[in-house]
N, C-alpha and C positions, 0 to 999 in steps of 0.2 A: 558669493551668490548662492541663494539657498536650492536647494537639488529639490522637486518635489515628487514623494513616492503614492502611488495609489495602492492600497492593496483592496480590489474584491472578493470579497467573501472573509466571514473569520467564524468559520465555524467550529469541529471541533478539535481539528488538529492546529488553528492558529495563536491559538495563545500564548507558545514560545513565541514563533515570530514576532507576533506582535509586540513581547515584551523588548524582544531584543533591537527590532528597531526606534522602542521607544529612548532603548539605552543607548543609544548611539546617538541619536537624531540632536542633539545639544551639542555634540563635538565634533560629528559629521556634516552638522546645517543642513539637517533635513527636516521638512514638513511633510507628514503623514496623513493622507486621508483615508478613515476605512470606509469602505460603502458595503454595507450587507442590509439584507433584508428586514434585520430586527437592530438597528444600533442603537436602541435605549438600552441594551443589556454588555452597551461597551461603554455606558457613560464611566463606572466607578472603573475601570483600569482608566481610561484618557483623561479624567478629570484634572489629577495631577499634571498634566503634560499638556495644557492649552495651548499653549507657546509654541508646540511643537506640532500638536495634533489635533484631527477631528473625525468628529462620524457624520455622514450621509445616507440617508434611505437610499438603496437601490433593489430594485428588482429584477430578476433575470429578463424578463421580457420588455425592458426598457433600453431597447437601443440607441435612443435620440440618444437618454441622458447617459448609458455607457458612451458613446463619442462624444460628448462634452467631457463627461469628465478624463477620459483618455487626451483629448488633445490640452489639458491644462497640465498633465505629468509631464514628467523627464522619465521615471521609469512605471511600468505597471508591474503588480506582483498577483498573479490570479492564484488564489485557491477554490476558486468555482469548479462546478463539475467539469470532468476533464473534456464531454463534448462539447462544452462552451467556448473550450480557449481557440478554436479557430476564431470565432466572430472576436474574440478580443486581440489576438496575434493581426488578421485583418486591419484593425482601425489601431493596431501598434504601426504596422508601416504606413498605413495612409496619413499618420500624422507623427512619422518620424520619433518615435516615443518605444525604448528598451522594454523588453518583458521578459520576465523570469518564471518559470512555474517549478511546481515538484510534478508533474505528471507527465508519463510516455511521449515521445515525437510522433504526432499520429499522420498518417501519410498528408492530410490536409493540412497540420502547420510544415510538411517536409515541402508540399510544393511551394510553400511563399518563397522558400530561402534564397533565390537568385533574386527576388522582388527586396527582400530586404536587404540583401548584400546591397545593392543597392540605392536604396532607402540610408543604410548606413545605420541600418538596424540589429540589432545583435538581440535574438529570438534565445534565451537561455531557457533550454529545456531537463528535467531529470533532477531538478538540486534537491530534492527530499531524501526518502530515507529509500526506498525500493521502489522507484527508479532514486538513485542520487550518492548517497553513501556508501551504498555497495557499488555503484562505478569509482567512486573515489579511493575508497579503501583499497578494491581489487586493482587497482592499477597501480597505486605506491606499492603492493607488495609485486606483484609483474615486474616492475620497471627495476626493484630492486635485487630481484635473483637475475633477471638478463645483466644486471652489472656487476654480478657474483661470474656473469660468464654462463649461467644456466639455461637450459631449452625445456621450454613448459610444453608437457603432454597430456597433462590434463587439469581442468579447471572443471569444480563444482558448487556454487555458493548458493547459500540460504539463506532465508527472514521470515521473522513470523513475529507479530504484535501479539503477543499473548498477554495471560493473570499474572503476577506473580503470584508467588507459592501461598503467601499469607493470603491472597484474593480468592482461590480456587476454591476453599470452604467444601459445602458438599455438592458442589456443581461437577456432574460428572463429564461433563465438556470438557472441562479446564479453561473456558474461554467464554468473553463477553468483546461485546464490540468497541473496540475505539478507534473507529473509521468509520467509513461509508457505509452500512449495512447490505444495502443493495451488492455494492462489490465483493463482497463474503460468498452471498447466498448466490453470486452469479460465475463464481470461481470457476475457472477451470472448463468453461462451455464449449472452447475450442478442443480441436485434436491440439494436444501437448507435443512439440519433434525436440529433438537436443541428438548428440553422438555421442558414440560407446564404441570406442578402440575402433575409430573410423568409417565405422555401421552408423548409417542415420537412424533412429527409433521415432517412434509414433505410440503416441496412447490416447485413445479416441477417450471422449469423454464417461462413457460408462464405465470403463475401466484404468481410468485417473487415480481415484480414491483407494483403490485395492493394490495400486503399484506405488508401493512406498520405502524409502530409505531410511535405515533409523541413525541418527548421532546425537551425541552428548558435546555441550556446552560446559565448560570447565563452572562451577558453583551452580547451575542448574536443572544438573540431572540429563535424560535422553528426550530425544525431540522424534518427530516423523516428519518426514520432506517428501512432496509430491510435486510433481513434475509442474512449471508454469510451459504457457503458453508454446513459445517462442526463447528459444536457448540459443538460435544458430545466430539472431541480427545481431549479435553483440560483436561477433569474431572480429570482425574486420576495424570497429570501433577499440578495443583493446588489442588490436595490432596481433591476432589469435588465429588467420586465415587459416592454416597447417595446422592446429591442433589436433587429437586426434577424442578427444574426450571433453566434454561440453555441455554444464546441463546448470540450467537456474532454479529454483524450488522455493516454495514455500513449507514456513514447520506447522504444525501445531503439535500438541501434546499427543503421545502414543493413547489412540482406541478412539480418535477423535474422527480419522479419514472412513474407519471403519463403519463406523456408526452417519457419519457423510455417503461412505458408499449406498449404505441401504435407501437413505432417502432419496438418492438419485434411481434408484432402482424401482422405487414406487415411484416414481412421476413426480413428486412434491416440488423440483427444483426446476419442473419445463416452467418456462416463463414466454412459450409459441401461441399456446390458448387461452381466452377467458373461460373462464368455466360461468357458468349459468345461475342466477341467483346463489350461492357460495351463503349468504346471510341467512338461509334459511335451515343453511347444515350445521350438523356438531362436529367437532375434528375427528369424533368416531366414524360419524359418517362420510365426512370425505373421504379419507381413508380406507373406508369398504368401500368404497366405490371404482377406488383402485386394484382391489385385487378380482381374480375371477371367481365366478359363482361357486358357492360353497359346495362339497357334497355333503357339509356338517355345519350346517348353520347354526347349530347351539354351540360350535366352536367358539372360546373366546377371544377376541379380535383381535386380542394380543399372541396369543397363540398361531392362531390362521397367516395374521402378518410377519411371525417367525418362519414356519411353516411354507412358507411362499417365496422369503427371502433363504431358507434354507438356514437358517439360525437355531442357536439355543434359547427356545424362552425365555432360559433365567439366566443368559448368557448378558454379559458389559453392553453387545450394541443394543439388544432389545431395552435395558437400562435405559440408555441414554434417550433411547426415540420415546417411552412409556414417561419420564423426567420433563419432555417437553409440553406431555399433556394432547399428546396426539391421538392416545387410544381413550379419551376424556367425553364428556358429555358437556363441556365445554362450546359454547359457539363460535364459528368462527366469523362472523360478527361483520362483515362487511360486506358490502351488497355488489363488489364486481371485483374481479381480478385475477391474473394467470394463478397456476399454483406457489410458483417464486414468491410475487408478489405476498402472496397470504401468509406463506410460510415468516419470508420478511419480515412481516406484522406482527407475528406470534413469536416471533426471536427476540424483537424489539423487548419486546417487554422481558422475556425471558435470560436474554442474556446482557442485559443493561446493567452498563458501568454504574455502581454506587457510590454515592459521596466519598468514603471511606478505603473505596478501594486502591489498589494500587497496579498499575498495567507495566507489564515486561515485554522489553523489545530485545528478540536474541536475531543477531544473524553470524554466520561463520563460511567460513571460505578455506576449502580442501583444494590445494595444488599440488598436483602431482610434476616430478620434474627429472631431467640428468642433471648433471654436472659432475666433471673429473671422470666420467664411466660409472659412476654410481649413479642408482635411483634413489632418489630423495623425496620424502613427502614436507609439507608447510600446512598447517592448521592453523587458521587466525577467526576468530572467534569477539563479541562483544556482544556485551550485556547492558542494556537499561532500565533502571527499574523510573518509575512514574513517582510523584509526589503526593498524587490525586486524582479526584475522577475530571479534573480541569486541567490541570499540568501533568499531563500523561507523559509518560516515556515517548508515545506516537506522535505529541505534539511539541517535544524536545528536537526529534528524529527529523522529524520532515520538516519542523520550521526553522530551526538553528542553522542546520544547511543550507536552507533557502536564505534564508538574511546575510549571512557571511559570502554567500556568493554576488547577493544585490550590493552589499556595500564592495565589494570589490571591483564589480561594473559600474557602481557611481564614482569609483574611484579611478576610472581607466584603467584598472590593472587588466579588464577582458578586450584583449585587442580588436578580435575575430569580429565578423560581421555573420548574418545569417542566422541557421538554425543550427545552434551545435549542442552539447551537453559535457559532463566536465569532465573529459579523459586528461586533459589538459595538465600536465604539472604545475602550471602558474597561474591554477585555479584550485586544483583540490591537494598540493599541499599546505598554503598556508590555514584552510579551512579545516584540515585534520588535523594540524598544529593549534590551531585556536581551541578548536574541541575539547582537545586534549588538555590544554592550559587551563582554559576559563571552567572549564563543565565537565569534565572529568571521565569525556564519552573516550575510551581508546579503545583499542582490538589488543586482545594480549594474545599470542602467538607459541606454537609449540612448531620444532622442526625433528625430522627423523630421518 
């Protein structure tokens, strides 16, 4: 009997997926249908694969035809925006039909879960790369010091989609997007908490960017890690309630947060206001508009906006902010939108993956721990580098996981009912074992 899978959305992290359940779908006896908004640009990947697969127009705001096409799956696979997947988890239990995503369990799909337990629906949330990979990996190494006999006191893991090294060129960022742009520029807007030797901490958003941890990646050099969101919901999910040290992060490349902080500091990243005809400004002028009146207005605006941020002129951040074309005569060209937004815009263009280029996904995981009366540390660590500006490492990361967990749940091997995500051993070993075989994704590890 053929199993049939829906995936919505294939934007730019689905490409791995996609391939991979093309690769399967002939031995697995599945039929694939993608529905995204542009599917003439998925004719040359599906054409090969008629037999197996198709493309349908859909649009987000087409609910009818989201619940038609949902009640004709066996599973759904969303990679639409992550505020969408209630309405799609919704018309998952109303017509009995599995869904997998790589995105957060957001308290609206956490209330369906007793609706789908029931239902006899199994809601797979997190199988991407952050949220997904890093629950997987961090708990085969967890699971495997507790069976050394060890008691973990501290856990600190990281991720960051970066360039690789050959990509970075003379972009003083080190970084272009291969993800969602908007969740870049919207980083970090919460207060950040996580613990430190059993002290709760807090870093409000102004000062996210300026509290930074630095580590090195075995072959690619030092990174900076800033605090995410939310460190503490994870405890109880990795079996971590008593720890006493706790904290998730994201990297980028050292001088990157820095030159982050300052933008956060002039207002560029409130995304609370529109601002007022914006089409009629140049990025110079936005920008003085942010700082307070001069007492030296033949100051030069790059100087003034040093000066105000407390910087060095000719110092790396003022670099990186003068690089974006901020202090520019430059218009910023679009007639309504918060400052996020605009700034967004102006990224879009500036930090945009090229053909040619190639994206690196590092994440790594510090566990501190006892065992025998000694403290012992665990560094486990993993590098991906991308193919292209289409076969990203990003799109290795979050869709490979994803697929290997969905044919696992077409396979019965995901028992559970509800909404759960894969702490699970008899989910995210075999999928780190496959990894590891077919594509060559592992963590290689250092203990001391």
């Amino acid at each position: 009997m053929t199993t049939r899978l829906l995936l919505l959305g294939a934007g730019r992290s689905a490409s791995s997926l996609i391939q991979y359940l093309l690769r399967h779908a002939p031995t697995e006896n599945w039929f694939l249908t993608v529905a995204d908004a542009n599917p003439a640009h998925l004719a040359p990947v599906l054409a090969a694969h008629s037999k197996y697969a198709r493309a349908v127009p859909f649009a987000l705001e087409q609910e009818a035809l989201l619940d038609e096409l949902v009640e004709q799956a066996d599973v759904v696979i969303s990679m639409l925006p992550a505020l969408l997947h209630g309405v799609v988890a919704r018309a998952c239990v109303r017509h009995g039909c599995h869904l997998a995503t790589a995105s957060y369990v957001s308290p609206e799909i956490r209330a369906l879960h007793e609706e789908a337990v029931t239902a006899g629906v199994t809601l797979l949330m997190e199988c991407g790369l952050d949220p997904g990979l890093d629950h997987m990996s961090a708990m085969r190494a967890i699971e495997h010091i507790r069976a050394r006999g060890g008691r973990l006191t501290s856990f600190k893991s990281y991720c960051g989609g970066l360039l690789a090294p050959d990509a970075e060129g003379d972009n003083p960022w080190k970084y272009k997007f291969t993800w969602n742009p908007r969740n870049v520029v919207l980083a970090g807007q919460s207060t950040a908490k996580y613990l430190e030797n059993g002290h709760p901490r807090f870093i409000p958003y102004q000062q996210l960017f300026a509290r930074t941890e630095t580590l090195a990646v075995p072959g690619y050099g030092e990174f900076e890690g800033y605090a995410n969101r939310d460190s503490l919901s994870y405890r109880a999910p990795y079996g971590l309630d008593g720890i006493p040290t706790i904290l998730r992060g994201t990297l980028r490349r050292p001088g990157y947060c820095a030159a982050w902080h300052a933008l956060v500091r002039l207002g560029l990243t409130d995304d609370t206001v529109n601002l007022d005809n914006p089409e009629a400004m140049t990025w110079a002028e936005l920008v003085e508009a942010y700082l307070p009146v001069s007492q030296v207005p033949d100051l030069d605006l790059s100087v003034r906006v040093a000066n105000y941020l407390g910087l060095d002129p000719t110092g790396e951040e003022m670099g990186r902010l003068n690089w974006l074309g901020l202090f520019s005569d430059r218009p910023v060209g679009h007639a309504n939108g918060t400052p996020a937004q605009l700034l967004e815009r102006l990224l879009s263009e500036k930090w945009q993956l090229q053909p040619h280029d190639h994206d690196l996904i590092v994440m790594q995981h510090q566990f501190g721990f006892e065992l025998n009366g000694a403290v012992h540390s665990l560094t486990s660590s993993l590098a991906v580098l991308g193919d292209d500006a289409t076969h990203t490492a990003m799109a290795k990361t979050v869709g490979l996981p994803l697929g290997m967990a969905v044919r696992r749940l077409v396979r019965g091997e995901v028992a559970q009912r509800g909404v759960l995500i894969p702490v699970q051993a008899a989910l995210y070993e075999p999928i780190l074992d496959e990894l590891a075989a077919d594509y060559g994704i592992v963590f290689t590890e250092e203990e001391h």
